[in-house]
N, C-alpha and C positions, 0 to 999 in steps of 0.2 A: 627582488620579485622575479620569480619564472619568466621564462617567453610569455609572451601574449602573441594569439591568434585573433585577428578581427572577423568577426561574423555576423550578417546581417540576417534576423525574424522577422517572420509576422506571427502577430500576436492578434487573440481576438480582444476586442475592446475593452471588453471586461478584465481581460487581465492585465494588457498594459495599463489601464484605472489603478492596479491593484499596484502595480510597479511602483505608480507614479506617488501612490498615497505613501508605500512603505519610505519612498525616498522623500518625500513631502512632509514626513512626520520625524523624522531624523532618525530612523532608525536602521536607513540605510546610509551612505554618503553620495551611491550612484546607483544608477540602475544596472551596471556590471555587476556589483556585488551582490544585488537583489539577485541577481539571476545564479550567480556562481553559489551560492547560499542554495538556494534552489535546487541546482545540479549535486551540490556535497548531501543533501538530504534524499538524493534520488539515488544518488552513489549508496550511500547509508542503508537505505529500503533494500536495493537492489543486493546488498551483500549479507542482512538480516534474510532475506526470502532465499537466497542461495545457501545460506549454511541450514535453513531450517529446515530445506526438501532436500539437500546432500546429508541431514543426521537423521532427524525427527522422522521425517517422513518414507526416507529410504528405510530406515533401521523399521520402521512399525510395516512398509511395502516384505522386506527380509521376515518379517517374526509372522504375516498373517500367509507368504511364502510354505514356512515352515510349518502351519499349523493353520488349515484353511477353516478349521471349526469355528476359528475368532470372525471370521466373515459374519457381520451381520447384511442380511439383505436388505436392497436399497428398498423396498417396498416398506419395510419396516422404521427406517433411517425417517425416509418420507413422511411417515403417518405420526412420527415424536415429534417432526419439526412440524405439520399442520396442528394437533393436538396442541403444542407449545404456542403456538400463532392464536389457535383460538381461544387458549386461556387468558392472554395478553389481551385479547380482545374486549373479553366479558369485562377485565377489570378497567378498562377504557369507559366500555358503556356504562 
């Protein structure tokens, strides 16, 4: 095993609860690995959102760069997503 670093949180209640059930339930062994589990999924997120606004999002910032007629105005953006919102709606009521 790697070095280990000891470090001491605070956690709000609710989520040391959430600790204690995942280790309570066997699905952890301790609450380091609840946590280190935790961190690899934050790690994971953190480098999913960095490659998607270093490709996806740079490369479409470069193309609407290149060609600002692709710009739609947020005014417009705006009124698809209220439109959208209140169609979800009616089907609610």
């Amino acid at each position: 095993m790697p070095a280990t670093e000891k470090r001491t949180v605070s956690l709000p209640v609710q989520q040391s609860q959430y600790i204690d059930k995942l280790v309570d339930s066997g699905a952890y062994a301790s609450v380091s690995e609840v946590v280190r589990a935790g961190l690899r999924a934050l790690e994971e997120r953190d480098t999913i959102v960095e490659h998607w606004l270093r490709n996806d999002v740079l490369q479409s910032y470069k193309e609407l760069q290149a060609d600002p007629s692709r710009a739609i105005p947020a005014e417009k953006v705006f009124a698809g997503i209220r439109d959208q919102l209140a169609q979800r709606r009616k089907k609610i009521a």
